[in-house]
C-alpha positions as CSV (number, residue, x, y, z in Angstrom):
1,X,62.2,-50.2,-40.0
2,X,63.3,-50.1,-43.5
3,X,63.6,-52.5,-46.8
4,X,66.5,-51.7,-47.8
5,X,65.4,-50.4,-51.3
6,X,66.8,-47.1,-51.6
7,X,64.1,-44.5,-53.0
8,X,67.2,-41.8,-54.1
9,X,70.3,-40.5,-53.9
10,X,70.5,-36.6,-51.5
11,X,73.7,-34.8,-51.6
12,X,75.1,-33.9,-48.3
13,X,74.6,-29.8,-48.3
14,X,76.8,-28.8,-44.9
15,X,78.3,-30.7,-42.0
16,X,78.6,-28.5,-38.7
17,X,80.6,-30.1,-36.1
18,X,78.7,-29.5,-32.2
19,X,80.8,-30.8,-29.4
20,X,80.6,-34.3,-30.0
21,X,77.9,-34.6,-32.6
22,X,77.7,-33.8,-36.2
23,X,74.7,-31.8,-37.8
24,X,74.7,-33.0,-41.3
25,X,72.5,-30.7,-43.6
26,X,71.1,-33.3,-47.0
27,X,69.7,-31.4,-49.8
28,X,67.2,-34.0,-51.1
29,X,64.3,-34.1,-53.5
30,X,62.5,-35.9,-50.4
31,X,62.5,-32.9,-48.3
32,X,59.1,-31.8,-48.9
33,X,57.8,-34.5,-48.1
34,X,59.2,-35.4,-44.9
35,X,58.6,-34.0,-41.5
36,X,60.4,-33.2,-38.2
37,X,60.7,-36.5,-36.1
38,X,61.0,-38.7,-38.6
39,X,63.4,-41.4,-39.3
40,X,65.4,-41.6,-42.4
41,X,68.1,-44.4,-44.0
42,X,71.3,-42.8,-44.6
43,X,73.6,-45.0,-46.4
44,X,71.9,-47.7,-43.6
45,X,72.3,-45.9,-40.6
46,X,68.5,-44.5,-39.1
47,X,69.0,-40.4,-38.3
48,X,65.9,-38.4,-37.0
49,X,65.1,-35.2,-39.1
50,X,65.8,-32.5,-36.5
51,X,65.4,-29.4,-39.0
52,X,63.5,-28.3,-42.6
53,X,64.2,-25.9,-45.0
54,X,62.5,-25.6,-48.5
55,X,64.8,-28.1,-50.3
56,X,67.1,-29.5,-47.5
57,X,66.8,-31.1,-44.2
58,X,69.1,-31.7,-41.0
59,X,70.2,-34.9,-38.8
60,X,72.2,-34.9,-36.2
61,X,74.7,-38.0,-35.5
62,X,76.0,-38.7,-31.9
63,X,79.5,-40.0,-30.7
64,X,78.0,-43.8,-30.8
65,X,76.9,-43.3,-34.0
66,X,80.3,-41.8,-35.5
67,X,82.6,-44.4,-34.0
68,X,80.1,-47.5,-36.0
69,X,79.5,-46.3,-39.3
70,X,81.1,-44.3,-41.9
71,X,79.7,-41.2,-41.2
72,X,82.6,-39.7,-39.7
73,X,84.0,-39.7,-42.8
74,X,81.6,-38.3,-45.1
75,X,82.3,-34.6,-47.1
76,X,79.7,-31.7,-48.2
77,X,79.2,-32.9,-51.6
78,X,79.1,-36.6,-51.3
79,X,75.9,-38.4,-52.7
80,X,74.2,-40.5,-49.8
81,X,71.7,-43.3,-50.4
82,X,68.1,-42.2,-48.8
83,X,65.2,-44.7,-47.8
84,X,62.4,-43.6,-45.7
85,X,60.5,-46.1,-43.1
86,X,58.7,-48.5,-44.2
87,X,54.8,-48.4,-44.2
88,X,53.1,-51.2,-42.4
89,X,51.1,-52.6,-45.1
90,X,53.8,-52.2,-48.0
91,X,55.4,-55.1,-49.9
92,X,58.7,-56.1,-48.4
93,X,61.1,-55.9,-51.4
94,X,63.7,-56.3,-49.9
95,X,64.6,-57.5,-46.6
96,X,63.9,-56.3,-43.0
97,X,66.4,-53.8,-42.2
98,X,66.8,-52.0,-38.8
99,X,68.8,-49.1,-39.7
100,X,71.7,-50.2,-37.6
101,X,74.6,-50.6,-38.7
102,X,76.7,-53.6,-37.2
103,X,80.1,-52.6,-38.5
104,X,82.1,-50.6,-41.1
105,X,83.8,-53.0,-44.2
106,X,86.4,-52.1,-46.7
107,X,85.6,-52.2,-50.4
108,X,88.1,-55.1,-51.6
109,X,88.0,-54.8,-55.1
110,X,85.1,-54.1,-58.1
111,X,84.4,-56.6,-60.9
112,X,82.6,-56.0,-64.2
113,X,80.8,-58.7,-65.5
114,X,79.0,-58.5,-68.9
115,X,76.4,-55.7,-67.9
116,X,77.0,-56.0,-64.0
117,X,79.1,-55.9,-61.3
118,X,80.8,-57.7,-58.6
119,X,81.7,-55.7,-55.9
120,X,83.9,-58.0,-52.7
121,X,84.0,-56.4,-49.4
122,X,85.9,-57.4,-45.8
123,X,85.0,-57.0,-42.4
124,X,86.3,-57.2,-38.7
125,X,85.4,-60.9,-38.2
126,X,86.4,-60.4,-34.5
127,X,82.9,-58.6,-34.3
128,X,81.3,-62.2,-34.3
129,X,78.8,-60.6,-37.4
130,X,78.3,-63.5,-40.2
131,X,77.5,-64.0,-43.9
132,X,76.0,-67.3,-45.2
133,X,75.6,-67.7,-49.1
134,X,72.4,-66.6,-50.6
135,X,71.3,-64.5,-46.8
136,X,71.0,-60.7,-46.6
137,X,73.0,-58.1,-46.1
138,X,72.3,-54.9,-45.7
139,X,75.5,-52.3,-47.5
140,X,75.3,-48.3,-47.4
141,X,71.5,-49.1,-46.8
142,X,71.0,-51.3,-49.9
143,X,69.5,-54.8,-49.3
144,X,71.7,-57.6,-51.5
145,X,71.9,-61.0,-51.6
146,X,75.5,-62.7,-50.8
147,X,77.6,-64.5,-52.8
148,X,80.9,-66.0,-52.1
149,X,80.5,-66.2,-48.1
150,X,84.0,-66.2,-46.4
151,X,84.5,-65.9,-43.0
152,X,85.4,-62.1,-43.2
153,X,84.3,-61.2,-46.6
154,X,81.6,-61.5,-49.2
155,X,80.5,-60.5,-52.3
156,X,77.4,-59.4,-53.5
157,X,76.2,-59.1,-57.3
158,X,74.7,-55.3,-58.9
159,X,72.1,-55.4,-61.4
160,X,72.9,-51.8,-63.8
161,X,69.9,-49.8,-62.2
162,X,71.2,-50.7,-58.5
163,X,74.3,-49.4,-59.9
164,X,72.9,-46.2,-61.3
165,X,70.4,-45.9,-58.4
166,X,72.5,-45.7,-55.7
167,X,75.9,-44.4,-54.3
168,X,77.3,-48.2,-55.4
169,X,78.4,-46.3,-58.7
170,X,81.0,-44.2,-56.4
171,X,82.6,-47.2,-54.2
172,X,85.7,-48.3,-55.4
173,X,88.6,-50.4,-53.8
174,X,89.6,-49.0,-50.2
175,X,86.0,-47.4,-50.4
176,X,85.2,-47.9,-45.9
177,X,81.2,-48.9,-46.5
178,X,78.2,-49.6,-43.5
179,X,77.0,-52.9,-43.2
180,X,73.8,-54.1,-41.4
181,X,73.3,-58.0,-41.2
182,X,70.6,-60.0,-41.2
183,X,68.7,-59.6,-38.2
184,X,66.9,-63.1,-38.3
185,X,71.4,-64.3,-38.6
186,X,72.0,-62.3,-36.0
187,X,69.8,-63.7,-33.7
188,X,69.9,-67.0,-34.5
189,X,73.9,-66.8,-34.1
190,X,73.7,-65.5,-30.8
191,X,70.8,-68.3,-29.2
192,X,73.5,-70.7,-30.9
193,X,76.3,-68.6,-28.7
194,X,74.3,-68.7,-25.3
195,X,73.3,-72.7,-25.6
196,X,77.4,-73.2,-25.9
């Protein structure tokens, strides 16, 4: 379980291809402090720490896990946002966030606003996933709030230090993103789909 408030950015170290899997090596400041076992946010999606060295650590991403998110897409250099679980006990600052990621979007187009930025992204809408205006939403493992609902696309508003905190700073138009929504939405959308 996560918050979706991204603790740092790790830089993705190596990526060693094993049958169908991916080992992906993230050189992180949090390394030291995490263990073998444990469960991690990268860029939303929840990967178990398999290995440890002194300043890097290793997940491993299955075939399920490649063909939903943008992982299979990612390069040795590219900045990742990191979030570990949540501690029972801790304030919720964001929202609740499973670590699952429901779909990939597309990065539509980037807005700057007088000290902030709109970013507008698009989705598969045939995936039955839904936005309503002012809900969560969970993008690269950042929790946001939604503006400008649609039926397959939404915006969401980013404050400078979301901007400077996180990978946001690197998406740009055609940028393929994960997105996790609401789980409270989601269930709620599919007791409405059973009744009917």
């Amino acid at each position: 379980m996560f918050t979706g408030i991204v603790e740092t950015l790790g830089t993705i170290k190596e990526i060693k291809k094993d049958n169908d899997n991916l080992h992906v090596t993230i050189l992180s400041g949090l390394t030291p402090e995490l263990k073998i076992d444990q469960s991690v946010s990268h860029n939303g999606v929840c990967l178990t720490v398999v290995a440890l060295s002194e300043d890097s650590y290793t997940v491993t991403a299955i075939k399920e896990t490649l063909e939903k998110t943008n992982l299979r897409d990612w390069k040795e250099g590219d900045m990742i946002n990191l979030e570990r679980g949540m501690k029972l006990g801790d304030r919720l600052d964001g929202h609740i966030v499973q670590g699952h990621v429901d779909q990939t979007g597309v990065c539509k187009s980037v807005e700057e606003a007088n000290g902030s930025w709109y970013y507008t992204f698009e989705y598969d809408k045939n995936l039955s996933n839904i936005t309503i205006e002012k809900g969560s939403i969970t993008v690269n493992g950042v929790s946001l709030t939604v503006v400008n609902s649609k039926l397959n696309e939404f915006s969401v508003a980013i404050i400078p230090y979301t901007h400077e905190h996180t990978n946001f700073k690197y998406i740009q138009p055609g940028t393929v993103i994960n997105l996790e929504f609401d789980v409270v939405g989601k269930y709620v959308s599919r007791i409405h789909e059973l009744r009917n």
